[in-house]
Each structure stands twice: as C-alpha cells, then as structure tokens.
C-alpha positions in Angstrom: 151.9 182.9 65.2 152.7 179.9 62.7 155.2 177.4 64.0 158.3 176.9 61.9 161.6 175.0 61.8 163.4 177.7 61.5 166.2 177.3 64.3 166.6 179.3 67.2 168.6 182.6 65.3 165.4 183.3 63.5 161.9 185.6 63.4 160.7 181.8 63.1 159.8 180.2 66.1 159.1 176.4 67.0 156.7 177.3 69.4 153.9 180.0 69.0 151.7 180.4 71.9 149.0 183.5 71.0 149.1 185.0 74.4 151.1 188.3 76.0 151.1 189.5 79.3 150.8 193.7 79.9 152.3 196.0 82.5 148.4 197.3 83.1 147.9 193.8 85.6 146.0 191.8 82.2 147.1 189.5 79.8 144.9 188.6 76.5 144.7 184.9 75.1 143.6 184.8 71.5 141.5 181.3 71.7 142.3 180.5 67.6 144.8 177.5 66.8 145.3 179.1 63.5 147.2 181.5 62.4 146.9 184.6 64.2 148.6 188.3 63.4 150.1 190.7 65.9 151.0 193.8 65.4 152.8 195.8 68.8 153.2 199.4 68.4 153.2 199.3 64.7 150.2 201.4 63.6 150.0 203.4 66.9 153.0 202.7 69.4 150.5 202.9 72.2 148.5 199.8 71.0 148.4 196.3 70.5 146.3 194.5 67.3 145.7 190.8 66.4 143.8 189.5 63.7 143.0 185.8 61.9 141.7 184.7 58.6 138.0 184.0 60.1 134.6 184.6 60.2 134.8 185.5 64.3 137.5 185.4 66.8 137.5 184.5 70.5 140.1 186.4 73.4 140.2 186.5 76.6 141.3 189.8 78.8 142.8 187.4 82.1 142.9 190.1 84.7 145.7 189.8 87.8 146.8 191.9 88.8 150.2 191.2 89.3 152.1 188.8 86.5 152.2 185.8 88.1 148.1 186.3 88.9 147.9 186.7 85.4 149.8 183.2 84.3 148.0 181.4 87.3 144.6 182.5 85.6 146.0 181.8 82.2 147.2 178.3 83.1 143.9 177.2 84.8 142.7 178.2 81.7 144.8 176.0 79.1 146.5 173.3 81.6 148.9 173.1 84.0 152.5 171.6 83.5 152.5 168.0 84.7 155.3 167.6 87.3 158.4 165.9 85.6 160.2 162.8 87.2 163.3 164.0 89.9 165.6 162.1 88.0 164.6 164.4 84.9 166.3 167.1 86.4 169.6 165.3 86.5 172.4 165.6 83.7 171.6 164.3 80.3 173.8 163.5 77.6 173.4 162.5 74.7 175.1 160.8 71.2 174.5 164.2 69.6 172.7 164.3 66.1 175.6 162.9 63.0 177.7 161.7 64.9 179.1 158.3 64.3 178.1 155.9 67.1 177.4 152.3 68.4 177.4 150.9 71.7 180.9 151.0 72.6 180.9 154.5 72.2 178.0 155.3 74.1 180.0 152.5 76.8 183.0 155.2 76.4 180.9 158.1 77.1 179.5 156.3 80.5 183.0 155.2 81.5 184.5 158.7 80.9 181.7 160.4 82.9 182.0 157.5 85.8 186.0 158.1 85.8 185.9 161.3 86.3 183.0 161.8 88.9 180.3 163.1 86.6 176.8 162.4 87.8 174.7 161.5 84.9 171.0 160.6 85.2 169.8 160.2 81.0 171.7 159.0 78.3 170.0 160.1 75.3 170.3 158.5 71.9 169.2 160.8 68.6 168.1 159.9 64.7 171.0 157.2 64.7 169.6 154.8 66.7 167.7 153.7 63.5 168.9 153.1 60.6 169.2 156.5 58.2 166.3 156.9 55.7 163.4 155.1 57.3 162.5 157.7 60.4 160.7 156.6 61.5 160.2 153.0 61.7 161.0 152.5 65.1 163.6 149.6 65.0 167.0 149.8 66.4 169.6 149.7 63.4 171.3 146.5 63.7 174.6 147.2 62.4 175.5 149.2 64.9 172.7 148.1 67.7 172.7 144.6 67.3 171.5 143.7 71.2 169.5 146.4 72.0 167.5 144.4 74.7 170.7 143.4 76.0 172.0 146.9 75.8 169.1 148.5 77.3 169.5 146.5 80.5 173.3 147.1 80.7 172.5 150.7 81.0 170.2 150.4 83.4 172.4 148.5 85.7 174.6 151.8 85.5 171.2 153.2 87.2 170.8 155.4 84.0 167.6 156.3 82.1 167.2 155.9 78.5 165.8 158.5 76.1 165.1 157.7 72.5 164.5 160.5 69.7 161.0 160.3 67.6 159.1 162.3 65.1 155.5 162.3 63.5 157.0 161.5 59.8 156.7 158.1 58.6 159.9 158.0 55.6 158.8 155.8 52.3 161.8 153.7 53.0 160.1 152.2 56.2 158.4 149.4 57.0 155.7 151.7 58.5 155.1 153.3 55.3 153.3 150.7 53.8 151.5 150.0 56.8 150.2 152.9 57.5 149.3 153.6 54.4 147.2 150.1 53.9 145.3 151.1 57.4 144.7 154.9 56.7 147.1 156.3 59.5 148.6 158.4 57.2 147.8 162.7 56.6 146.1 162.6 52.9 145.9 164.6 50.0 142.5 166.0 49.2 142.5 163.3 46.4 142.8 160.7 48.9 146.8 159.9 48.4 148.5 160.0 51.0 150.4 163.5 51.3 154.4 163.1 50.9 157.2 165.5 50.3 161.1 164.8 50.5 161.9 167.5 52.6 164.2 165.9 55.3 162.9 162.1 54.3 162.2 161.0 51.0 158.6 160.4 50.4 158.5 161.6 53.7 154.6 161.2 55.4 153.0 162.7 58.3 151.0 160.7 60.9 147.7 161.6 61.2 146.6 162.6 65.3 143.1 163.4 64.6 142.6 159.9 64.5 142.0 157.6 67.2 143.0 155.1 65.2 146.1 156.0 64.2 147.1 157.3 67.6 146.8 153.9 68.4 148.6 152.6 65.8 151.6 154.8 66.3 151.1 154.8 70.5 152.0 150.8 69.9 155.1 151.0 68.3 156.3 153.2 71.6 155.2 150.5 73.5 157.2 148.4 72.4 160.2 150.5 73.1 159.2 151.0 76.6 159.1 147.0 77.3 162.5 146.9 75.9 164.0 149.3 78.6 163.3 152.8 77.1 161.7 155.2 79.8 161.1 158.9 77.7 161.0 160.6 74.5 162.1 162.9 72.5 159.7 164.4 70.2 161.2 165.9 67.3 159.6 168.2 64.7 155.9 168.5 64.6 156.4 172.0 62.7 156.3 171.5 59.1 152.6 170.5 58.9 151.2 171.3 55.5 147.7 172.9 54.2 147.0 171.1 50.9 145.5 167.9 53.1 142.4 166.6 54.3 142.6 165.2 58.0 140.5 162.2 59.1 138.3 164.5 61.4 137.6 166.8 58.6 139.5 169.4 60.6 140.3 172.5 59.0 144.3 172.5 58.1 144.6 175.9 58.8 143.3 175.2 62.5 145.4 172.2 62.7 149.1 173.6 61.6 149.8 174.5 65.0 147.5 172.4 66.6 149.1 169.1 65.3 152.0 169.1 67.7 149.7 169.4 70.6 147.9 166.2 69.1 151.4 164.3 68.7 153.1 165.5 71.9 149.5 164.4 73.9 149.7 161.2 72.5 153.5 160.6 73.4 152.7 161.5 76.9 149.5 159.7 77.1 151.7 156.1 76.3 154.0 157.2 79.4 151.7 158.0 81.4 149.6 154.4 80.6 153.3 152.4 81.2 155.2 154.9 83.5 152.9 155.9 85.4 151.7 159.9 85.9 155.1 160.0 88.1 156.9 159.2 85.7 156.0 160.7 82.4 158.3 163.1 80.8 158.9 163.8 77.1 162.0 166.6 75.6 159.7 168.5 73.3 160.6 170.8 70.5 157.2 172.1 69.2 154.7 173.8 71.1 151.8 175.8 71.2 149.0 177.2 73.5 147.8 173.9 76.1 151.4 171.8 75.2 152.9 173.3 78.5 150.7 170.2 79.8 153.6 167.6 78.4 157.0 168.7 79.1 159.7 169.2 79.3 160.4 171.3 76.5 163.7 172.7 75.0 164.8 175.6 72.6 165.5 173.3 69.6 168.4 174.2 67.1 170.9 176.8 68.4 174.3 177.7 67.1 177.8 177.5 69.3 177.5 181.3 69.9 177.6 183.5 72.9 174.5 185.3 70.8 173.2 182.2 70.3 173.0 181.6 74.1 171.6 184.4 75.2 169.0 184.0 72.2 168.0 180.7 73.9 167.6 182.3 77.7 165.7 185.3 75.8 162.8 183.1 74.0 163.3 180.3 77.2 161.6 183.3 79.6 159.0 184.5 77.2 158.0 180.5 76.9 158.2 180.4 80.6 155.7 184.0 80.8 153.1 181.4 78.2 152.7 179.1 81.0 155.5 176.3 80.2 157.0 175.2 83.5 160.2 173.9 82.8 162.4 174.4 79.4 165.7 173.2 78.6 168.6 173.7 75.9 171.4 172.0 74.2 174.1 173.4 76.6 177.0 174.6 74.3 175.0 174.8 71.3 173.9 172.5 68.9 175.0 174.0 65.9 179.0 174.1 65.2 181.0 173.5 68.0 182.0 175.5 71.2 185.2 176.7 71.8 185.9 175.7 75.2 185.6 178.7 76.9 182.1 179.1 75.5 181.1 175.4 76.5 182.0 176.2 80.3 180.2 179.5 80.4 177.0 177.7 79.0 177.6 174.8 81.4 177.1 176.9 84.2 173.8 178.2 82.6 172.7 175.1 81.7 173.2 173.5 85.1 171.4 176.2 86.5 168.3 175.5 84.4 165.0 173.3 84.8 166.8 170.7 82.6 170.1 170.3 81.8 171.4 168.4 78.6 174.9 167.6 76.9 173.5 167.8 73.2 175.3 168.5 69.5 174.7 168.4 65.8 178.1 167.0 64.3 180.2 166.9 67.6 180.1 165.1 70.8 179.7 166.7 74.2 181.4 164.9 76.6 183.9 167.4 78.4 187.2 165.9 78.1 186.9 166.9 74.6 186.8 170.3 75.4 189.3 170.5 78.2 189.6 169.1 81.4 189.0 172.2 83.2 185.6 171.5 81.5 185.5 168.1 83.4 185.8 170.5 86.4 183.3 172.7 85.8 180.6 170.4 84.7 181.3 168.4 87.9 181.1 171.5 90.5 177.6 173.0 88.6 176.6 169.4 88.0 176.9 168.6 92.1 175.8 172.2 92.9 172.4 171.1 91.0 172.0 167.9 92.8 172.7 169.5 96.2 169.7 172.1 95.5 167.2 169.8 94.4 165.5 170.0 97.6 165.0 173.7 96.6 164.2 172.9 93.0 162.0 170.3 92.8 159.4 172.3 95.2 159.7 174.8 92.7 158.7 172.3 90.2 156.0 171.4 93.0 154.7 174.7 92.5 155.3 174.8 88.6 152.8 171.9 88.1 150.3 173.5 91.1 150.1 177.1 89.8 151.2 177.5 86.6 154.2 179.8 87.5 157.3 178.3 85.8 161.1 177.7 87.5 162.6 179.8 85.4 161.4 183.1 85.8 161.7 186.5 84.0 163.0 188.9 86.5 159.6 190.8 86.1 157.2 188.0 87.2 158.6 188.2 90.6 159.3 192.0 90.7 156.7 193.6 89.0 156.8 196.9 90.8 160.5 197.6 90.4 160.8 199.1 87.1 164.5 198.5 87.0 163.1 194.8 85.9 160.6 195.6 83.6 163.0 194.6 80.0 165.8 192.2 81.6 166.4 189.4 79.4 169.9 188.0 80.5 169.6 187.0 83.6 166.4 185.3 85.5 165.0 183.9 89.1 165.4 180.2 89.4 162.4 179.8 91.5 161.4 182.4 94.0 164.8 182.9 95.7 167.6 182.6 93.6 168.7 185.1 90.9 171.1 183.5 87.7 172.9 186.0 85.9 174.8 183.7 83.1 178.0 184.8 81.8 178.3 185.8 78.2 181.7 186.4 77.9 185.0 184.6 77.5 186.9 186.9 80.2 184.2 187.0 82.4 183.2 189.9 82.4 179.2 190.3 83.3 176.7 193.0 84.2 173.3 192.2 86.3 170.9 194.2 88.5 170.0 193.3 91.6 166.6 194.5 93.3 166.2 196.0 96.6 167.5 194.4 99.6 170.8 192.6 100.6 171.1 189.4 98.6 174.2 187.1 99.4 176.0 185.3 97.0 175.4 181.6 96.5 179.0 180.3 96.5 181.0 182.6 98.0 178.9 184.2 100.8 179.7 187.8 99.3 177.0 190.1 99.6 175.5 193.0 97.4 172.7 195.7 98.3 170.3 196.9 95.8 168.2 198.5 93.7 171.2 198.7 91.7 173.7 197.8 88.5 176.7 195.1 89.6 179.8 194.6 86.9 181.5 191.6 88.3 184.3 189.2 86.6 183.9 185.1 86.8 186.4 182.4 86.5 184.8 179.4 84.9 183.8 177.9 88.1 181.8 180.4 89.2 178.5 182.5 88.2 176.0 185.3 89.6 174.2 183.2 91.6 172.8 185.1 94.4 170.1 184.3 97.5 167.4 186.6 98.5 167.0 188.9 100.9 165.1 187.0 104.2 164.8 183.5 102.2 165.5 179.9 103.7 167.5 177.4 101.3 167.6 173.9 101.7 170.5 172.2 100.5 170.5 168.1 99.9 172.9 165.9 101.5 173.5 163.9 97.9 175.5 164.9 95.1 175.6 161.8 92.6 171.8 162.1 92.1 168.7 164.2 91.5 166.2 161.9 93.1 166.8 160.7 96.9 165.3 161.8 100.0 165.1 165.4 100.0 164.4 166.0 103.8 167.2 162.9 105.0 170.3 165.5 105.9 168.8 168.2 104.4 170.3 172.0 105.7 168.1 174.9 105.9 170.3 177.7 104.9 169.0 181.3 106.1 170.4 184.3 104.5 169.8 188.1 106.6 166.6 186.8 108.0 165.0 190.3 109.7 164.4 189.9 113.3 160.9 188.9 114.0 160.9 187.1 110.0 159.1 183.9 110.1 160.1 181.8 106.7 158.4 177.7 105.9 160.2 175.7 103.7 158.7 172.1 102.7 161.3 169.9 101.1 159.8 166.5 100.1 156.5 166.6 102.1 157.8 167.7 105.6 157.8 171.3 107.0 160.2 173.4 108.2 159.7 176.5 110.2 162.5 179.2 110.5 161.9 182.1 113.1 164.4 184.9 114.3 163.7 186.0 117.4 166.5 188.6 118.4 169.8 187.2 117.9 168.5 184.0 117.9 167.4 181.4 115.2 165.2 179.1 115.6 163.9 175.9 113.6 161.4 173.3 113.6 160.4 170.5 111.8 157.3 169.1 111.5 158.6 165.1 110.7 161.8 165.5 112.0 162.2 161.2 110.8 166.0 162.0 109.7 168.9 164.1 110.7 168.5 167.7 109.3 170.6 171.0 109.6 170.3 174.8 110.4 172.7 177.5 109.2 172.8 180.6 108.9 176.2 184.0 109.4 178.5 181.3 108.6 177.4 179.5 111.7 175.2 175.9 112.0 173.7 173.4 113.9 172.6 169.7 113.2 169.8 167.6 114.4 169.7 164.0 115.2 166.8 161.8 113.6 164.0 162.5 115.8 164.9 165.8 116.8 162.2 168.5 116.0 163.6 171.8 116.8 167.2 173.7 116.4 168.7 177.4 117.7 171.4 178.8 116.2 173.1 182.2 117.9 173.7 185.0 115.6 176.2 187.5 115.3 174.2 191.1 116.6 173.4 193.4 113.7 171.1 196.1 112.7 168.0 194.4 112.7 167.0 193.0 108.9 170.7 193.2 107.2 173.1 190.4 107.3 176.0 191.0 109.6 179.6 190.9 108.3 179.7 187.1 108.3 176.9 186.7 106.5 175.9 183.1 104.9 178.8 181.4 103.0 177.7 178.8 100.4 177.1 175.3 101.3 180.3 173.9 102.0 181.1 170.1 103.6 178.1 168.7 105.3 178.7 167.7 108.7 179.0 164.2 109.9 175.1 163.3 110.8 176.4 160.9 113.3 178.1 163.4 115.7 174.5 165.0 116.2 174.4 168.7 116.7 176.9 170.9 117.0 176.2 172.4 120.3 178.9 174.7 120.4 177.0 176.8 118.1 173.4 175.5 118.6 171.3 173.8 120.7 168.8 171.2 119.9 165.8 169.6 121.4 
C-alpha cells in the first residue's frame, strides 16, 4: 500500500486504501498510514497476511454480516462521502492536458456542444491555464487568457461551471517559490533547505499540509480564484511525496507518504466548503487513501485509449467503491492516445452511466464531432438518458453520503448470496436497481449475468430471467442497462440539466411489481408510495405540489399538481412476473397540462 503515479495499466496505484472485505461477513482495516504489506494466498492460499515497518500495528475485524454492513461500519469508522453538488453529476469537458488552447477555443467547444444539443454542466480547464513551468503559481497565463475575469463571467452566463486543475508542487520558476520559501511553507530537507527535485517541474517543491500555516497560505491563493468565478478543483498529483524530509509537525515521512494527499485534498475542500458552502463543495481527485472518500469526487487518473484500458478503469473503480469512496469517475475515452471512434462511443455509454462523467484527454481534444457525428448522437442520447434519471441517481448519492455504500456498486455488494456474483468485474449496479453491463467491444458483442428474477431492460422494455449467462449484441446507442425485478424508477421531466426539481413531472416507472409488493421511492424530499393490489397499481404521494406520473406494462397515468394518488390497470399475469407488455423505457413525457390520462388511470 504506497501510492504511486504510475497510471492506471500498472501494479502501481494512485490510491491505496489498507482495507479488504471477506466472503466470511468481516472486513479488516489496518489503522497505519504507512506502508503496509499484503500478502493473499501467497504463503498459504487459505490465508491473508499484512505487515508494516513498526514497533506495533493496529486492525480492525469490522463484522457485517453482509458487505454492505461491512462498508457502513467501515465508513462510520473513517468518514462518510460528503454529498456532491447535482450539477456535478452533469457532463464535463474539458481542454484536455497539451493541447493548444485559449479562449476562443474553449468558446468553439461551447458553441459546438450548444449546436448540436449537448447538455454540458462543467467546463474544465487543465495545466494550460497557467503558464508552463511555474505550476503552480496560480495565475492565469496572459497570453492566451488575457481577461480571465471577463472570461469567467461569459461562461457563466452560458449557466456553466468552471473547474480549474491544481497540484501541491510549487515549480522554482514561480512567483510562489520564493514566497513560500521566505515564510516556511515549503516540505524541507533534514538540513533545513527546502526539498526540490525536477521530476515533472524544475526545482519542483512540495507544499507542506502539516502546517497550519501554510494551509493557509496556499488555501488563499484558491480564494482568489473562487472570487474570480471558479467554483471546483481539480487536484492533481499528491503521490510522489518523498522520505528524505523533515515536516513542520515533526511527523514521521514514512506515516505521511500516503497520508499527505489526505492533508492536501482536506484543505481544498475545506476552502469550498468556507466560500461554496457544504452544498456545494466538490473537488475531481486523483490521489487517495483511507478517510479521502470524505472529499470527492474522485477519478481513475491516467488511462490509455484501450478497450483493456477501460475495463481496467471499471475493475479498480469497484474495488475503490468496496473502500468506502462514494462516487468515482474517469476520463471517458481514455486519456492516454486517442480513441478510435468506435472505442469513444462504447466508453461514452459507460461513462454516462457513471457517478461522474467527464470528456478528458492528454494530447487530443474530446469534443465528439472530432470523432464522428454518430458520436454527437450517442453522447446526446446517454447524456439526456443521465439527466432524465437523476431523480434516481442523486437519492443514490443521498444514500452514498448517509451510509457509506457507494453508486457504483460491485455486483457482490448487492448480491452477496448468489455466488454467480462473487468475481464479476465488468459490469456493476448503478445504485440499488439498475445493472450496467458496458460494452467492450467494437462489434458489440457483450456477455453479462443476470441474478434471479425477471429484470427488464432499460431502453427497450425487453426482458430477461435469471440466475443466468446473457450474450447480447449493441449498436452504439444502446447498452445492458437493465431494471430490477419489483423496483420503482423515477424518471425526470428535464433533459438539458442535472440539477432541477426532481419531483416537478417526475414518472414513477414500475417494472413486474408482485402482487401485494409495496415499493417507496423519495425523489427530492417527497414520498412516493407504489402498491399492487391485484391487477391494479396504485400510487401516492406524500407532497403531491407538482404534476407527477405512474407507469408501469407499457401503460401510464398522470397527475395534476395537487393530486395525491394515481391507479393504473394492468394487464393479468401470473402473480410476480411481468406480463408480455412489460415496462418499455421512458419514452416522450406526456403533456402535464392535459392532467391524467384517464383512459388508462384514474386519479384523485
């Protein structure tokens, strides 16, 4: 367990949390911040063995029984994720990393994705934004950002918000150098020197966190961003921290390697929290160890344009998610290289269908007209898919920040007693009721399991029964997105936007509920109740202040604004299994203004 910069594609990892969960209902926390030593199944294939470089060592067994009992416990231990900003869990896109740009590129990005219907919610800019050399001092590079100020509010007008790339290296070449230097804000050799290297800046400095002071120090200079229009953060690096220094609380180094992200990702969140407000906070994290799960979001870091590479990002995305981190993100298409365009469409779906979604490369743009414009398509259709869910999603991120158990979940955390789930790495539930299954694949081709039950899916209204194996084939507009058996989805009236009011024309969409099933949805602070009794569906709201909707067998009913309660007829069949026209996706909302649709439903 030693964090590392060593890209996604390695045994190196950027975020090393010393904790694994068991099939025998326990999980074990090693309480060190050092460096800590596993070794699984290699001395005796039956047991598990951890060891540190120290005089004693402190674990804890965190009985469940069940997984998700397990990460609860685990998470009330070492902090809960903080609940991210709605519009966080729009579209992001970014300048990408060398890339050559200046404002009216970033203008052509914003007019490409408004042309063509894109909903975008972040623009992001990386390194560039200052001047090469002196990362970081914090100052937009005139030459090509002459009118940030000015810039900054433009973009807001466009109702966007504005991320900003950071690190915890101070270059030589910047004007923070000597500063921090002069007031001691700076990591320092044994000797007292300040401690510099030219690995990835020249004379390249670290920040030191343990001090209050320079926490300060460095908490002021994002201040100052956020008054000129900047609302988040990306926080770069925080890996390569080195051993030959002495830190201002006299803290040993070899505690503090991993520990220093925690140090420089708290204080980035603490300055958004002091000017954003706890609502508002959100940061797009690379490094991470045990307690950073408080300060996301968090993504996979440095990934290549592969289909490997993709699935390498959802495999290390659900162990993070099994440590406790809440939401995770990656740089959809790859960061590394560039995606052919069959791969970029396949990892848009994926990425669209994650916590966070972001348009991010190293030495080529993402907008999707570069690609193709079938890529236009696709990002549009998953991008409004997304937006149209968010009732479903962000209560999932309700319950992220509440309990501990993330949005994107291994398929073992919510099926611990079907075995058939124990090892799955390539596919996962987003939340509790929808199963992802990305597709790896130019032609389409994918493979998935489905547990027990009849699960419908999402888009098409198909259904499939398991415990079993499903081979499928996907155009580039669609994806394995299935509902589960008995659940209640509500789907948003809004597609341009991730944050609006959830429960104004929201549709609760039933899929096979059993006869006698009684399911509660809350979208946005009001409750819905969904019973069958018989052939009958019925539905009630407990703040029914705007219009809402039932539907369920490819049948609805709306609700006026002040109308609590909603039946909807079903077709007969057997009892618990959807009949032959079971749910179809979420197609054309009706118009709110023609009140229900009694020829289906009745309302009252």
């Amino acid at each position: 367990m030693w964090n590392a910069d060593g890209g996604t594609a390695t045994e190196q990892a950027y975020k090393n949390v010393p904790f694994y969960l068991t099939d025998a209902g326990y999980g074990v926390f090693v309480d060190h911040p050092g460096r800590v030593s596993f070794e699984v199944g290699s001395e005796a294939v039956s047991r598990v063995q951890f060891s540190a470089e120290t005089q004693q060592l402190t674990y804890y067994v965190i009985y469940g029984p069940t997984p998700k009992d397990v990460v609860r416990k685990y998470t009330a231990l070492t902090g809960r994720p903080a609940l991210p900003p709605a519009w966080s869990f729009g579209l992001w896109l970014s300048t990408s990393f060398t890339t050559s740009y200046d404002e009216a590129t970033v203008s052509s990005f914003i007019d490409g994705m408004r042309e063509r219907e894109l909903p975008l919610s972040v623009f992001h800019f990386d390194c560039f934004w200052m001047r090469e050399f002196n990362w970081c001092d914090f100052e937009w590079d005139p030459r090509v950002f002459p009118d940030p100020e000015g810039m900054l509010a433009r973009l807001k007008e466009r109702g966007l918000h504005i991320s900003v790339w950071i690190n915890p290296y101070i270059a030589q070449r910047s004007p923070l150098f000597a500063e921090g230097r002069a007031l001691g804000h700076l990591l320092k050799r044994p000797d007292g020197g300040v401690w510099q290297w030219d690995l990835w800046q020249p004379g390249m400095a670290l920040v030191d966190f343990t001090s209050e002071a320079a926490r300060d120090w460095y908490a002021a200079k994002l201040e100052a961003l956020l008054a000129q229009g900047v609302d988040c953060f990306k926080t770069d690096f925080g890996e390569r921290v080195p051993l030959d220094v002495a830190y201002a609380d006299g803290g040993d180094p070899e505690r503090m390697h991993n520990y220093y992200t925690y140090l420089y990702n708290r204080t980035v969140f603490d300055v958004l929290r002091k000017h954003r407000g706890e609502a508002e906070a959100v940061v797009f994290a690379r490094s991470a160890t045990a307690g950073s799960q408080q300060f996301p979001v968090h993504w996979g870091g440095d990934c290549e344009a592969t289909y490997e590479s993709m699935a390498e990002s959802l495999r290390g995305g659900l162990s993070l998610g099994l440590s406790g981190f809440g939401y995770w993100s990656h740089d959809i298409g790859g960061f590394e290289g560039t995606p052919t365009p069959a791969l970029f469409k396949r990892w848009l779906a994926f990425g669209l269908l994650s916590s966070h979604s972001r348009l991010h490369g190293s030495s080529s743009y993402r907008v999707p007209w570069l690609f193709d414009e079938e890529s236009v398509d696709v990002l549009r259709l998953f991008t409004r898919l997304k937006l149209r869910l968010m009732p479903y999603l962000y209560e999932a991120a309700r319950a992220a920040h509440a309990t501990g158990v993330p949005m994107m979940r291994a398929m073992v955390l919510e099926f611990p007693d079907d075995p058939g789930c124990a090892h799955l790495e390539r596919q996962y539930m987003l939340g509790p009721d929808l199963l992802v299954a990305p597709v790896f694949s130019d032609d389409g081709d994918v493979a998935y399991y489905v547990p027990g039950g009849t699960w419908t899916h999402f888009l098409t209204g198909r259904t499939v029964t398991g415990p079993r194996w499903v081979r499928e084939r996907h155009g580039f507009s669609s994806v394995p997105l299935l509902v589960r058996p008995g659940a209640v989805i509500p789907v948003g009236a809004v597609e341009d936007r991730p944050d609006y009011p959830y429960a104004d024309g929201v549709t609760l969409h039933a899929y096979g509920p059993a006869r006698g099933a009684r399911v509660t949805v809350v979208v946005d602070g009001v409750t819905f109740t969904v019973v069958r009794e018989g052939d009958t569906l019925r539905a009630s709201s407990s703040d029914p202040a705007a219009p809402w909707g039932l539907a369920a067998g490819g049948r609805s009913a709306r609700a006026a604004a002040g109308t609590g309660f909603l039946s909807l007829e079903l077709e007969p069949g057997p009892g618990s299994e959807p009949g032959p026209g079971s749910e179809p996706g979420p197609g054309p909302e009706p118009d709110p203004a023609r009140g229900p649709d009694r020829e289906r439903g009745r309302a009252w």
